[in-house]
C-alpha positions in Angstrom: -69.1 217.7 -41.0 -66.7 218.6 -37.7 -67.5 217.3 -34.6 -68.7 219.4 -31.4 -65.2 219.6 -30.4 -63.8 220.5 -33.3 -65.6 223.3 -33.7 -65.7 224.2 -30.4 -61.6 223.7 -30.3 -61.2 225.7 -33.9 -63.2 229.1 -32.7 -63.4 229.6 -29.2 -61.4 229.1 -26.0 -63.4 226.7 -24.3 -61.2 224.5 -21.9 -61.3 221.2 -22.0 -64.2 220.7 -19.3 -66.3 223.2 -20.7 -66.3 221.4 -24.1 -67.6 217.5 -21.9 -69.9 219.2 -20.8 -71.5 220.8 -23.8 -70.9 216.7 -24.6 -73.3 215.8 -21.8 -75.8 218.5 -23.2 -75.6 216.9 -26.7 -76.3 213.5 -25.3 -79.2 214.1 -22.9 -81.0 217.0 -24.9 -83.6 215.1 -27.2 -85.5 215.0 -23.7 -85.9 218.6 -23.4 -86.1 218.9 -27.2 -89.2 216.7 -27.0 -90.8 218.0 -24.1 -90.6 221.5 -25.6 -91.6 220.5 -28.8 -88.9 222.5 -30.5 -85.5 222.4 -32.2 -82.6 222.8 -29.6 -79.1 224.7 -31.2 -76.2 225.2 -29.1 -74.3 227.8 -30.0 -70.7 229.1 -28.1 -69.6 232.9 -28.7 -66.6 233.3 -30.9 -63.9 236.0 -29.6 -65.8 238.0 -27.8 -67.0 239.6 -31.3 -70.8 239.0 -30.9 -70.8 236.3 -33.1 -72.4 232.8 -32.3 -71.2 229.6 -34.1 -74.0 226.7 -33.4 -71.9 223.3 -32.7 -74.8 221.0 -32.4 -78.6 220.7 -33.0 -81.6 218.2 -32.5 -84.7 218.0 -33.8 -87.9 216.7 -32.0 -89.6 213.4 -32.5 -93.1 215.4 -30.9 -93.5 218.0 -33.4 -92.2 219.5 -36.7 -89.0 221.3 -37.1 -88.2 225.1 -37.2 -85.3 224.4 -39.8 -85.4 221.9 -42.7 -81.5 222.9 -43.0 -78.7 222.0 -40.8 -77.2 224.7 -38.8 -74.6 223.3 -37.3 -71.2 225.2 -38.3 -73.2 228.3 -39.2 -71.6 231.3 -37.7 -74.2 234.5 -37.3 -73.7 237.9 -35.2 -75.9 241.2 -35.1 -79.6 241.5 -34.3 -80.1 237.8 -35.4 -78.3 236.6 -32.3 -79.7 239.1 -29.8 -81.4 237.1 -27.8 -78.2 234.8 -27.4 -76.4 237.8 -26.6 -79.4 239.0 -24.0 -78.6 235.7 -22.3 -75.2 234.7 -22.7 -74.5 238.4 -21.2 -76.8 238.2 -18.5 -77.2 234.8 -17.6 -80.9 234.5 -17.8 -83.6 232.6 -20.0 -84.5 234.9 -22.8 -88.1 234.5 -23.7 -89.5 238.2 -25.2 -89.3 239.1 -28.7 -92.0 238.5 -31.5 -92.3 235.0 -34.1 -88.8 235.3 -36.6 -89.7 233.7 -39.9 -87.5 231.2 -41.9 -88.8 231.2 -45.5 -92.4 230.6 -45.1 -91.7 228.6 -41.1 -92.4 231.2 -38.6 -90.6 230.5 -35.3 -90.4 231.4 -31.8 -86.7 232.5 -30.4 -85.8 231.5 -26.6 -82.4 231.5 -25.0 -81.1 229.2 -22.3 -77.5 230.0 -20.8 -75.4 227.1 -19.8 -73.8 226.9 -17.1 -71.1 224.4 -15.7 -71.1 223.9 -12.0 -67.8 224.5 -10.4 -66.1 222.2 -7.9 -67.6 223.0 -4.9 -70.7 222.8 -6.6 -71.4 226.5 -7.0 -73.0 227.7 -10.9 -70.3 229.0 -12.6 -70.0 231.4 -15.6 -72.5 231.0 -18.8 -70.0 229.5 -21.3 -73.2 228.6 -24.3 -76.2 229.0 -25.2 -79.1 226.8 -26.2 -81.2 228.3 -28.7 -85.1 227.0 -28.4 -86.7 228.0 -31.3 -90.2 225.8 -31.8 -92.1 226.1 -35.1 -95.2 227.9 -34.6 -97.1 226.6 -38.3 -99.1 224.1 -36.3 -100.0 226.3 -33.4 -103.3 225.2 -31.5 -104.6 224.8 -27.9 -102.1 222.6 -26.5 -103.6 219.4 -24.7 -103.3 218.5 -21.2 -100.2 215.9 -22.2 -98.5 219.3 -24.0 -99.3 221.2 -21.1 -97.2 218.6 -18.8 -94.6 218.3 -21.3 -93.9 221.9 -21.6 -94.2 222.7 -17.9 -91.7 219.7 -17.6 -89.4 221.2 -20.6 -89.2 224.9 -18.6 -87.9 223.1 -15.1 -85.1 221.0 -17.2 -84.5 224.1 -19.1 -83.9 226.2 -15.7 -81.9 223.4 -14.6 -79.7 224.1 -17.8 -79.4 227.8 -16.6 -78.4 226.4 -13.2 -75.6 223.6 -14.4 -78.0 220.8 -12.6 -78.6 219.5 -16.2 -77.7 217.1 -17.7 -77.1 214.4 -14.7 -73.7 212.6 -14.0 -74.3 208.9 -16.7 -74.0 206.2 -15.3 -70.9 203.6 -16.2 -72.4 201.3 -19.3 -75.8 203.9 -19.6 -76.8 204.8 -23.0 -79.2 207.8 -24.0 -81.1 205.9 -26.0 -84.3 204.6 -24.1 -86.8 205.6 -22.7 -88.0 208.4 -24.5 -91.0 210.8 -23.8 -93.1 209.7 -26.5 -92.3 206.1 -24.4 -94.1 207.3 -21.4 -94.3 209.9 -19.3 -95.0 210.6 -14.9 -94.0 213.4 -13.3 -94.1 213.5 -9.6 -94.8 216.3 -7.1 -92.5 216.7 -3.5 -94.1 213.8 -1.9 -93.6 211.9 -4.8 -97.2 211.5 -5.4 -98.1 211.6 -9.0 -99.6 214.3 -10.3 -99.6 213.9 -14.5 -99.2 210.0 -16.3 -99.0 209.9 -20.2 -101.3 207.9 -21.7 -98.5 205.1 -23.1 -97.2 205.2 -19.2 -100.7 204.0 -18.1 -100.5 201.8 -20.9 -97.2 200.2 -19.6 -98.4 200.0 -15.8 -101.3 198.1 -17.2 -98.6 195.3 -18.3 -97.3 195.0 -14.9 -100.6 194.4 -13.5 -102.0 198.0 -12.2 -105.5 198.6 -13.4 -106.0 202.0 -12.0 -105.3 205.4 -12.5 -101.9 206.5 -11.6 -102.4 210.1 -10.6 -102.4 210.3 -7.1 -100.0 207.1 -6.3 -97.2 207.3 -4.4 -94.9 205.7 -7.3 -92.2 204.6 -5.0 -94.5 202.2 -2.6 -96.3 201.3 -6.3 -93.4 200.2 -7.9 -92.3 197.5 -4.6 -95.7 196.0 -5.2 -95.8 195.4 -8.6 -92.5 193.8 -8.7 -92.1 190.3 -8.8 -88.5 190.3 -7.5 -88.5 191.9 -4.0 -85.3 192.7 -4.6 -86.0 194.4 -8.0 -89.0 196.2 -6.6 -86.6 198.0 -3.5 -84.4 199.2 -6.8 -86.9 200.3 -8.9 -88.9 202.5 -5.3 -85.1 203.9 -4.1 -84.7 205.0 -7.5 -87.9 207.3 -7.3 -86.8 208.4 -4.0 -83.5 209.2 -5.1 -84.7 211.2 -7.5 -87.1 213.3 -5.2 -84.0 214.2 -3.0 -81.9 215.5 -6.2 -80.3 212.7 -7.2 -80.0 211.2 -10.9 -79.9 207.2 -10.3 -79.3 205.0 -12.9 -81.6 203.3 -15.4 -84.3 200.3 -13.3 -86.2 197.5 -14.7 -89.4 195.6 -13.0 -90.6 192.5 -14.2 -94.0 191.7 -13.5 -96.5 189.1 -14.8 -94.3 188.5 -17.7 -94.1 191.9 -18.6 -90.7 194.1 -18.5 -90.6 197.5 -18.1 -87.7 199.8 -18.0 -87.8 203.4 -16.1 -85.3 206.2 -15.6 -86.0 209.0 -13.2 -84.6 212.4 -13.2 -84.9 215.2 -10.3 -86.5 218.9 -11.0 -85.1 221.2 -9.4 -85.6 224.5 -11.1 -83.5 227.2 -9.0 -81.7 224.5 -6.8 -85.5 223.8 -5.5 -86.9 219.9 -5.6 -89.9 220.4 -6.0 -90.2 216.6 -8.0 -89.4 213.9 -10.1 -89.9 213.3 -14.1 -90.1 209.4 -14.5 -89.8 208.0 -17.9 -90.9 204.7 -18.9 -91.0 202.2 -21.5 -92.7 198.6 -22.0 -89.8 196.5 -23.0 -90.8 193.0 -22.5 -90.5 192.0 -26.2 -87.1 193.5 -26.4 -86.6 191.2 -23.4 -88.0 188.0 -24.7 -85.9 188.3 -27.5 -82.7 189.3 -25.6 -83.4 185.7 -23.7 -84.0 183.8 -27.0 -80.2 185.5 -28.3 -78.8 183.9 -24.6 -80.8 180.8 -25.0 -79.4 180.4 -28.9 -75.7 181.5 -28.2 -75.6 179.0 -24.9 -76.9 175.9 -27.7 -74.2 176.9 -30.1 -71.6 176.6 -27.7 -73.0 173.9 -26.4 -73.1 172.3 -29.9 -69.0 173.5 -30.2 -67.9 171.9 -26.7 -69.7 168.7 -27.8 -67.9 169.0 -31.3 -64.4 169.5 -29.2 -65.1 166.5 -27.1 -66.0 164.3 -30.3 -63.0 164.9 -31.8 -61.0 164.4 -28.6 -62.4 161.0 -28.8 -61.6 160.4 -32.7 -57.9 161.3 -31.5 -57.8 159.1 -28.4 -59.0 156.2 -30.5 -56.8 157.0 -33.7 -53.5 157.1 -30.9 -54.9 154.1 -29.6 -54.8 152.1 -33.0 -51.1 154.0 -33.8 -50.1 152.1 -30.9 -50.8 148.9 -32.3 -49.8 149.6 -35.6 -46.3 147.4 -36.2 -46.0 148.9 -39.3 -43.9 152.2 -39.0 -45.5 154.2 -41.8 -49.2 153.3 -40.6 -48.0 154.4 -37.3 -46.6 157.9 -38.6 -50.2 158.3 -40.8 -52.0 158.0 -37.4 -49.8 159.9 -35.4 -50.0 163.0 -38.2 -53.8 162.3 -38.3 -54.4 162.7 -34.6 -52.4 166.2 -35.0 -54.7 167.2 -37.5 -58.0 166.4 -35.4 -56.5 168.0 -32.6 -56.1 171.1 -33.9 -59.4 171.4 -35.3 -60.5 170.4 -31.7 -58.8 173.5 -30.4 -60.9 176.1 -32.6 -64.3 174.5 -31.6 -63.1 175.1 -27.6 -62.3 178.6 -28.4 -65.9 179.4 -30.0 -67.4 176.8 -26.9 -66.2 179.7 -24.5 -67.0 182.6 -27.3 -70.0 184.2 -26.9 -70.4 184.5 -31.1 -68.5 182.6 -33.7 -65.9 184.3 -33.9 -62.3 182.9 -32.5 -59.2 185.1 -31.0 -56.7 183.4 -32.8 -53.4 184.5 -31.7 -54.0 182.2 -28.9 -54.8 179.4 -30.9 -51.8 179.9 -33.2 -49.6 180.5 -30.2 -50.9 176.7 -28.9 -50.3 174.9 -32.4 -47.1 176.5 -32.7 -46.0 174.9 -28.9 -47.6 171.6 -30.0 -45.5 171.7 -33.5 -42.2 171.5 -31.3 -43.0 169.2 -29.0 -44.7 166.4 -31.3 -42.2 166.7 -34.3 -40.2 163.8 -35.4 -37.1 165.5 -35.1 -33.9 165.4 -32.6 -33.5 169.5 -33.3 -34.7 171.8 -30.9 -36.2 174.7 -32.7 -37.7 177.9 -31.5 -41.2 179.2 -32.8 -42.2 182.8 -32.8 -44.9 185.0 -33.8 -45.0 188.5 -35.4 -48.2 190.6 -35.7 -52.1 189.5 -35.1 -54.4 187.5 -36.9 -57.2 189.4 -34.9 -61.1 188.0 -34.2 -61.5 185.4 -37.1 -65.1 183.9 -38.1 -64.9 180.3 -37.7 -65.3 178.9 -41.5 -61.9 180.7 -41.6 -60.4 179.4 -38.7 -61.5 175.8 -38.6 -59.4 175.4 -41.9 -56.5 178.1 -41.1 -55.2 176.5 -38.2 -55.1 172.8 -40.2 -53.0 174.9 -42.8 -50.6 176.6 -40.1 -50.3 173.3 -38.2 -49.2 171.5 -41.4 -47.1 174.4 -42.1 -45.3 174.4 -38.6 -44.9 170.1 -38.9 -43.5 170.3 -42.2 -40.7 173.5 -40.7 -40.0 171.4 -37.9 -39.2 168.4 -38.9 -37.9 168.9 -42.9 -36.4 172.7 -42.9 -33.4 171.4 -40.5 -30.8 168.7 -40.9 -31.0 165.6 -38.5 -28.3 165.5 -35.9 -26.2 162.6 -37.6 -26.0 165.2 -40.5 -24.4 167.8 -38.4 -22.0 165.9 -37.2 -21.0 165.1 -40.3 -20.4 168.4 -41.1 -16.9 169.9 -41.2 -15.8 171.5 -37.4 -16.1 175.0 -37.0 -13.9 177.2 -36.8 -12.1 179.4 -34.1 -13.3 182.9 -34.1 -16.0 181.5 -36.7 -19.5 183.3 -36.3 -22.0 180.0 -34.6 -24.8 179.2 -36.6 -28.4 180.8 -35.8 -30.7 178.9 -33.6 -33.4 176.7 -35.3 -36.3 179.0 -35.5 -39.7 179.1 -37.0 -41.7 182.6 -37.1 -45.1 183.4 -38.3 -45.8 186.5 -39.0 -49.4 188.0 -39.7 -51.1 191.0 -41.1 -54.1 192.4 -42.4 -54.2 194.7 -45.8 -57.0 195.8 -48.2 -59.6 193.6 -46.6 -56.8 190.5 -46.7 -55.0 188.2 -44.2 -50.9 188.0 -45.1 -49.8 184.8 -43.7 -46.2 184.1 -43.9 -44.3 180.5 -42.1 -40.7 181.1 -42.3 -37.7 179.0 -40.8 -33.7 179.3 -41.6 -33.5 176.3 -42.3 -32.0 174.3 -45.2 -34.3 175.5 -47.4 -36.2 173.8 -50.1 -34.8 171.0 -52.4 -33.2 171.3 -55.6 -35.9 170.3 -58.0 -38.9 170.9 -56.2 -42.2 171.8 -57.9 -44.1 174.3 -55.6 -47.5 173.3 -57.7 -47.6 169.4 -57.6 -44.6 168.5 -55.2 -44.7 167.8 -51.0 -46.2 165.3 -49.1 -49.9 164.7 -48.1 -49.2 167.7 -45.5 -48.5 170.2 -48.2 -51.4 168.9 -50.2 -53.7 169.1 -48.3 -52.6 173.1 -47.2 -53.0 173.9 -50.8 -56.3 172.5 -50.9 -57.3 174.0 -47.7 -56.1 177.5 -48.6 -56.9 177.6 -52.5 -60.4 175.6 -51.6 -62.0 176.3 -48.0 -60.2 179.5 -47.8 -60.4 181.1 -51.3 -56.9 182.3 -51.4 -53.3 181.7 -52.5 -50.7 179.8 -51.0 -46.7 180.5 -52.2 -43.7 178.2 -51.3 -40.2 179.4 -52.0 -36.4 179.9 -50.5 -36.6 182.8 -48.0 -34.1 186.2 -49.2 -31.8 185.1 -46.3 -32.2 181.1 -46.4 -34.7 178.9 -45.9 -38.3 178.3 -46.6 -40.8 180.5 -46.8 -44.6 179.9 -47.2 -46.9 183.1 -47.8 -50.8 182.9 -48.0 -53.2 185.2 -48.5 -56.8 185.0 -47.8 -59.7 186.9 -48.5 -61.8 188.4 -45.2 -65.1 188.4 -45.6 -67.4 191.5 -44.8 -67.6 192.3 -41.2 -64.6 190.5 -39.5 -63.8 192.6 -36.6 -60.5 193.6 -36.0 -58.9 192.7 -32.0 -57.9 196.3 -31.2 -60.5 198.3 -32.7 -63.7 195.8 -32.7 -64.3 197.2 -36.1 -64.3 196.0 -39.6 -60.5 195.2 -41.0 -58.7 198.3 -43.0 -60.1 199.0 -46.1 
């Protein structure tokens, strides 16, 4: 199904800030849908022909729907569009006309222009429609809570006519919460309240307010109940805000162990204030459970940076003992030991200052890679560079990937190039002769049909006449093929690079759900 833009960009000539703002209709409008109990359609006119083609719809959550079909991308003209036509033409809410019937649903029509406000805040031309048609099957005397919603729904719905709805959002604001069915007051002038939904009682009774709201001056109410002073001043400018035609952002109040969030919106039908509409929900479990998440995430990094500091220790002591080794292979074991530890050290810092487990692990191959040149038993000065991401990693892959690539990067370093008494023994160069290429080591990374392509490459001497890629190499190489056909599931190749020297590839399997650094989103298919 094409988007609202799409649409809107394929059949009509809507610029570009005509088409937002149909956006910010899209995202706001389950409020009015709600409130007026019906099913909202936006439809845009097509070339001028009398047609209509409906870009978006919502249903509401207070009532049953008018259409069990989705209309949007339907494309209607003649009398079945009259009313839009009534009020796209004439810029007025279109509310005559009998019950239409779809199938055995009959259905009352009304027609709300939309406007968008120009830059010096003047109502400019009607560029939609919103289509209002409520499903009249279940029609009875409506209650005094339908009565509020419905008087509510006409003032937003003017407000529509008048480009005054929706508000500006808020930076980091979602749509989602609260809803009417949440909990509903609506204020008068004074910002006195004149109607309170029964689950809006329900939530001021959390926060400690027994009585009846009607008749409360919400503002003053709402710096009482607060516990936070602070918090309370928020929550009663917000209402006053409001009153004076202003749309500020989402407040919470804590109170008696009891959260409650509220969002309040001006009415002001025909550029008049004559109120407020305050929405609000009882959020205090959501809450609780947000502060067990924080509680959890701070232990488990905890748990890493204690981990890190472990292992720190197990390397001090093993450099310690290396130091009084006499024997020069012991010495090398320890040295190559304490390596290992410390790189495993380095993924359980990264996840200590992660707020899941989950490691950016370019920087941590960036850091082995620096620590590969310096520690390396070798007299040649070699380069190391990387190529491509490895993205967000989970840490069961990490943890044994950066053992692998730190074995990897050792074994470049100090086996893929000659030692300097075997240069010299080479024969002199000569004049005019191209110079060798400097030392180098590059890892290169990619991700491909839900797999990470590792490769470790140098140009160096390459591998040795002889060698068995299955069963040959030292404890370094053993233990990568164990780590990476073991821990990490996948396949590990050692060869002679196209060009000269060594090559390792790996692949590894991702698991389902690891995020991507760009896009935050699963890896590619």
């Amino acid at each position: 199904m094409s988007t609202l833009r799409d649409l809107a960009e394929e059949h009509t000539a809507l610029r570009p800030a005509d088409i937002d703002h149909l956006h910010r209709i899209a995202g706001d409008w389950q409020l009015l849908s709600d409130l007026s109990f019906a099913d909202l359609l936006l439809w845009v006119p097509v070339d001028g022909d009398g047609t209509f083609l409906c870009v978006a719809q919502v249903r509401p959550t207070t009532a049953p729907t008018a259409y069990l079909d989705d209309q949007v991308g339907r494309i209607v003209g003649g009398a079945e569009v009259a009313h839009l036509e009534v009020a796209h033409r004439q810029g007025r809410i279109w509310r005559e006309g009998d019950p239409v019937w779809y199938g055995d649903v009959p259905a009352r029509h009304e027609a709300i222009p939309v406007r968008l406000r120009t830059g010096d805040g003047e109502a400019g031309e009607v560029i939609a429609v919103v289509g209002r048609d409520t499903n009249l099957s279940t029609a009875r005397t409506p209650s005094q809570l339908e009565l509020n919603y419905l008087t509510t729904a006409d003032d937003l719905a003017q407000m529509i006519a008048d480009g005054t709805f929706p508000p500006p959002r808020h930076p980091g604001e979602t749509t989602s919460a609260p809803r009417v069915g949440d909990g509903l007051v609506r204020l008068d002038a004074n910002g006195k309240v004149t109607y309170a939904s029964p689950n809006a009682q329900s939530a001021y009774r959390r926060l400690g307010y027994a009585s009846h709201l009607v008749g409360e001056d919400l503002a003053k109410l709402h710096r009482r109940l607060a516990g936070d002073p602070l918090e309370g001043t928020d929550a009663g400018n917000a209402v006053l805000a409001a009153l004076r035609g202003e749309a500020p952002p989402r407040r919470e109040i804590d109170a008696r162990g009891a959260t409650m969030l509220t969002r309040a919106l001006p009415l002001m039908p025909a550029g008049v204030p004559i109120g407020a509409l305050v929405l609000v929900r009882d959020i205090t479990e959501v809450r609780r459970r947000d502060r067990a998440l924080i509680t959890k995430d701070a232990t488990i990094r905890e748990i890493h940076h204690r981990v890190k500091n472990n292992l720190q220790t197990v390397a001090a002591l093993l450099r310690l003992q290396a130091r009084r080794v006499a024997m020069p292979e012991a010495r090398v074991a320890l040295e190559e030991s304490v390596r290992r530890v410390a790189s495993i050290a380095l993924v359980h810092e990264t996840l200590s200052l992660s707020s899941d487990e989950a490691v950016e692990f370019d920087g941590i191959v960036d850091r082995v890679a620096s620590a590969a040149t310096e520690v390396a038993a070798t007299e040649v000065s070699v380069g190391m560079r990387r190529r491509g991401t490895f993205g967000i990693l989970p840490a069961e892959i990490a943890t044994s990937l950066v053992m692998v690539l730190n074995e990897l990067l050792l074994n470049a370093v100090e086996h893929g190039f000659p030692p300097a008494d075997e240069e010299t023994a080479a024969p002199p160069a000569v004049e005019g002769a191209v110079s060798a290429p400097r030392p180098e080591v590059v890892v290169t990374a990619h991700r491909a049909r839900k797999q990470l392509h590792v490769t470790v490459a140098d140009n160096g001497r390459g591998l040795p006449e002889q060698f068995d890629a299955e069963r040959g190499g030292n404890l370094g190489l053993q233990i990568v093929r164990a780590l990476v056909t073991g821990e990490l599931r996948g396949t590990i190749e050692l060869r002679n690079g196209a060009g000269g020297g060594t090559e390792a590839a790996i692949v590894v399997p991702l698991a389902r759900g690891t995020t991507d650094r760009l896009t935050g989103r699963a890896g590619p298919p």
